[in-house]
C-alpha positions in Angstrom: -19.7 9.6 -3.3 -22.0 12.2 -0.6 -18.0 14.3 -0.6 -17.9 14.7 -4.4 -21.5 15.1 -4.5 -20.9 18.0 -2.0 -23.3 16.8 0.5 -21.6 14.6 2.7 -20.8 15.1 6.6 -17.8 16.2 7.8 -16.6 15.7 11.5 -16.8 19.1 12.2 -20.7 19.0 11.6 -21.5 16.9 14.7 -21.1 20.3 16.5 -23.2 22.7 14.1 -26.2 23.7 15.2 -28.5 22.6 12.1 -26.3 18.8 12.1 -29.4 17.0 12.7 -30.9 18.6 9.6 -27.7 17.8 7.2 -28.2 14.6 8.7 -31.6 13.7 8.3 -31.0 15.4 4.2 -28.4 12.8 3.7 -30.2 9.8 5.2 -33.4 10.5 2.9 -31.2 10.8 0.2 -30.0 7.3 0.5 -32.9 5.8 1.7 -34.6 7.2 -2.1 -31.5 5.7 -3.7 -32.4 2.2 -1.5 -35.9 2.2 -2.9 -35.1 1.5 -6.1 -33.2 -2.1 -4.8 -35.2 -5.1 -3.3 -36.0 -4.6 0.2 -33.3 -6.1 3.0 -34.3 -6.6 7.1 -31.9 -3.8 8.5 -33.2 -2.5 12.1 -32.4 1.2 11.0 -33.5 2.9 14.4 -31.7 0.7 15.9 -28.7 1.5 14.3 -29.2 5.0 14.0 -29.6 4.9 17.7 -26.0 3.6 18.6 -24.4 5.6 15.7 -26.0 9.1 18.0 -24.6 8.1 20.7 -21.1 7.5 19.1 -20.9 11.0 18.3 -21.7 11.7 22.4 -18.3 9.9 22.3 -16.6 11.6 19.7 -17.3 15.1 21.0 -15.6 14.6 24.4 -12.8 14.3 22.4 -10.5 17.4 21.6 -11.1 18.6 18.0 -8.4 20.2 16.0 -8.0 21.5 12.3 -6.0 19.1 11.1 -4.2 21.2 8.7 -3.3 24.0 11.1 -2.3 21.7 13.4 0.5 19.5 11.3 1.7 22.2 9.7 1.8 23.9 13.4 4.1 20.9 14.4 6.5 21.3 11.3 7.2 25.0 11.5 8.0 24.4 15.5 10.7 21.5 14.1 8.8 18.7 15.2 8.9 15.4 12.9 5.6 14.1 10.8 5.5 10.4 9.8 2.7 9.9 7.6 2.2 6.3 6.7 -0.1 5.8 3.2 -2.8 3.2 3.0 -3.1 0.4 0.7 -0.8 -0.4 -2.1 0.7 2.7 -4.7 -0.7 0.3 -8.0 -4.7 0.8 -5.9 -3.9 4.4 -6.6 -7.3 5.8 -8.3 -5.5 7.9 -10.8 -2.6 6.1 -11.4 -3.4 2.0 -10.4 -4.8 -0.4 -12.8 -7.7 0.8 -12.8 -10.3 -0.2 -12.6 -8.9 -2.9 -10.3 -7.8 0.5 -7.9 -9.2 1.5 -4.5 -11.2 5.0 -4.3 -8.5 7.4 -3.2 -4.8 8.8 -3.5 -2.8 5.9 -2.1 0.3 8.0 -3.6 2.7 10.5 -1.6 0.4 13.7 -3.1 -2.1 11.9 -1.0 0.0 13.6 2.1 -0.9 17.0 1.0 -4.0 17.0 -0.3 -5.3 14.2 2.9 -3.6 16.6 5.6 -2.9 19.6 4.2 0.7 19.8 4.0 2.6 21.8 1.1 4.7 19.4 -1.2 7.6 21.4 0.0 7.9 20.3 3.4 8.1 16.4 2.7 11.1 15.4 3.4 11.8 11.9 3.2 9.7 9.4 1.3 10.3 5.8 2.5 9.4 3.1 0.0 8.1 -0.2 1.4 8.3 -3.1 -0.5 8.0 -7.0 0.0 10.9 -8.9 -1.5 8.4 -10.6 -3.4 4.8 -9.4 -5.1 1.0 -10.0 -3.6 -2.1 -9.1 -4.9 -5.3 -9.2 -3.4 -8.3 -10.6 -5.9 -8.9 -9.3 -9.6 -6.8 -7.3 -11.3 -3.1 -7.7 -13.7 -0.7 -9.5 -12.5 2.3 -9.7 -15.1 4.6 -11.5 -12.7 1.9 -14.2 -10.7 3.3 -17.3 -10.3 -0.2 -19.7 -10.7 1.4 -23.1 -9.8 3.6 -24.8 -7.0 5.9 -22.2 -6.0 3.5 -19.6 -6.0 1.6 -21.3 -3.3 5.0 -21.9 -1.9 5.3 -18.1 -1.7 2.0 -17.9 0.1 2.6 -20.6 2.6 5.7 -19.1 3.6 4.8 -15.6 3.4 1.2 -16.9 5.2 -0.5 -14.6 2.5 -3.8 -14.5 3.8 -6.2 -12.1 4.6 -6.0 -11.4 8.6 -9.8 -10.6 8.5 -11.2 -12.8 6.4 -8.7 -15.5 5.5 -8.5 -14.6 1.4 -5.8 -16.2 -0.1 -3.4 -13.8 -1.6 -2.0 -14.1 -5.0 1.7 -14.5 -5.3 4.6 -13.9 -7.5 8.2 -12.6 -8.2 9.0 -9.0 -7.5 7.9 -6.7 -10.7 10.9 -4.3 -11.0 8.4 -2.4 -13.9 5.8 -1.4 -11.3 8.6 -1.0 -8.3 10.6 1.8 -10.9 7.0 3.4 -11.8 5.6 4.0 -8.2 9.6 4.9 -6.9 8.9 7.7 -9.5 5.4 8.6 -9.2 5.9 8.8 -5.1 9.8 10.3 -5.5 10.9 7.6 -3.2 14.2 8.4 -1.4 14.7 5.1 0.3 13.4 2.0 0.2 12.9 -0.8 3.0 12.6 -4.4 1.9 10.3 -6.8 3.9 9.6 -10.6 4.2 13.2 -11.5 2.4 13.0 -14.3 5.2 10.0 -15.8 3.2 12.6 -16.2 0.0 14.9 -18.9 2.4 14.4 -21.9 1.4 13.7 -21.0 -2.6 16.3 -22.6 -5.0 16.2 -20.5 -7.4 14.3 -16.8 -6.6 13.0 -14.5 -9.8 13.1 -11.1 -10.0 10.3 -9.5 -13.3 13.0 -7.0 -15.2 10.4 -6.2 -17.9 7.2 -7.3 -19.8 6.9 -8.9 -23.7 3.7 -7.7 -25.1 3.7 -9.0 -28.7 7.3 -10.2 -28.8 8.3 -6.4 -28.3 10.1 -5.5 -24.5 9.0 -3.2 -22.3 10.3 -1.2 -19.6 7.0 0.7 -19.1 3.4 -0.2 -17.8 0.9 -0.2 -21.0 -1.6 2.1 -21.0 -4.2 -0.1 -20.2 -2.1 -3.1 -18.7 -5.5 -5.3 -18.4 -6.3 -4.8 -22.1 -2.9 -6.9 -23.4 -1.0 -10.1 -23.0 1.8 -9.6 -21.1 4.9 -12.2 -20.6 6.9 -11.2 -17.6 10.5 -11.2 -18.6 12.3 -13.0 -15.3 16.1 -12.7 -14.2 17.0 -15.7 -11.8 19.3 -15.4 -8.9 20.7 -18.6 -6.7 19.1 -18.9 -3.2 21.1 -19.2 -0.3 18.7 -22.0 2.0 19.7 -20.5 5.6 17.4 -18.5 8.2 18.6 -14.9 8.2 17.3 -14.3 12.1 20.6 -14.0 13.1 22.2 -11.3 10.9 22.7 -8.0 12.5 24.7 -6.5 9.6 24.2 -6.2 6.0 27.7 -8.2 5.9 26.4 -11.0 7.7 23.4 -11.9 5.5 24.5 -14.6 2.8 26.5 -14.0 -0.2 23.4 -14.6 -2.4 21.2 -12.4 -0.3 23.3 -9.8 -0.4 23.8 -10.0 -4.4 19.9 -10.3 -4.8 19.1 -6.9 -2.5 22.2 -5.3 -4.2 20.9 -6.3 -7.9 17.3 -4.4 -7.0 19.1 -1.7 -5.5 20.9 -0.8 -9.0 18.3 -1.8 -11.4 16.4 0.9 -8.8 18.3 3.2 -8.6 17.3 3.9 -5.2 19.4 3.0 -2.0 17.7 0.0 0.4 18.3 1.2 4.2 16.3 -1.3 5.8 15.9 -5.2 5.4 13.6 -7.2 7.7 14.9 -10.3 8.1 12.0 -12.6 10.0 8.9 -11.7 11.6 10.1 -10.7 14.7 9.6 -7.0 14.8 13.6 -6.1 15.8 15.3 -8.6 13.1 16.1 -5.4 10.7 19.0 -5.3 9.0 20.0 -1.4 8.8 22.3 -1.6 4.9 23.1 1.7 4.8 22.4 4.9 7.0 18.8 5.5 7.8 17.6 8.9 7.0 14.6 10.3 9.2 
């Protein structure tokens, strides 16, 4: 809120020589906003005194412009990998909002986060769980609220790594997966946690939505406002580890039907498939562009 309000602190201010007055502007600014809520026991001196002497720290440490500096790299034929945060659907523009985090979590986020023209991406690698999680409010066409959702978590061990949250769990949603392929022009997509799907009968895969008996291909307008009924396709499971397949060949005949179904109804080709935890069980389908 202090960058859209235009008066927030940039990195490059701890080395002006009037920081300590942007500073001390900002922190009276927030302080008046604090008045106006009941009183909490914070030792701000304290505080204020550790966070100085981080920025001791921080200027020991060589400072670039960021945009010169990528775009430096790319013009001497160097390769950028810029990994997003958070999911495409928290995207502030284009998520469910209001259930949406505060910034760009899309591929644009690239240029206007670094600096970089939307010319010189290249590549745009997809990631995607062979199943769906969500993490607390928000739509959720293709939750499954009952036995093998929790299933899904268990194996998937959806749970927040910092606080322990329970994530929710459901089938992969093919409606969201085509809009964010589209909205971030993903090239190629890599499909995580398939492993998690091993010992499912039966695995579901969302193909569309009814919203008053009418299908739809398309995310509503205001996808919290309606009723949605996730329209579900049902493949066979195939109730083997897939540690030990090195080659697409090698996975089982109903993995491979299931990862070649999403890769049609997609439209976009899967290079990658991680096949258990372990960080080298990846299954390379097809050849990986970088």
């Amino acid at each position: 809120m202090d960058k859209t309000g235009r008066n927030g602190i940039r990195v490059g201010d701890i080395e002006s020589a009037d920081f300590r007055d942007k500073y001390d502007a900002l922190k009276n600014k927030h302080l008046a906003l604090a008045s106006i809520y009941p009183a909490v026991e914070f030792d701000l001196e304290g505080e204020e005194k550790k966070w100085v002497q981080s920025l001791n720290c921080l200027k020991t440490l060589q400072l670039v412009d960021a945009e010169y500096y990528i775009n430096e790299a790319l013009n001497q034929g160097k390769k950028v990998l810029a990994e997003g945060a958070q999911g495409s659907m928290l995207d502030i523009d284009f998520g469910t909002y209001p259930f949406v985090t505060s910034s760009n979590t899309l591929t644009a986020g690239v240029c206007s986060g670094l600096g970089v023209a939307p010319s010189k991406i290249g590549e745009v690698i997809g990631i995607s769980k062979a199943y769906c999680t969500r993490v607390g409010s928000g739509p959720f066409p293709s939750e499954l609220d009952n036995q093998i959702g929790e299933k899904l978590r268990k194996e998937g061990f959806e749970f927040g790594s910092t606080t322990g949250r329970a994530r929710r769990c459901g089938w992969i949603d093919l409606v969201q997966l085509k809009y964010t392929i589209m909205l971030n022009g993903v090239t190629q997509i890599v499909l995580t946690k398939i492993d998690v799907l091993n010992s499912f009968e039966e695995i579901g895969v969302c193909t569309g939505y009814s919203i008053a008996g009418q299908e739809h291909k398309t995310i509503p307008y205001d996808i919290n406002a309606v009723s949605i009924e996730p329209i579900v396709t049902y493949f066979s499971g195939w109730n083997s580890s897939l540690a030990d397949a090195m080659t697409f060949s090698q996975l089982p005949k109903n993995a491979r039907t299931l990862v070649q179904y999403l890769e049609e109804q997609l439209s976009t080709k899967i290079s990658i498939i991680s096949t258990s935890p372990d960080r080298n069980s990846l299954v390379f389908k097809s050849e990986f562009i970088d």
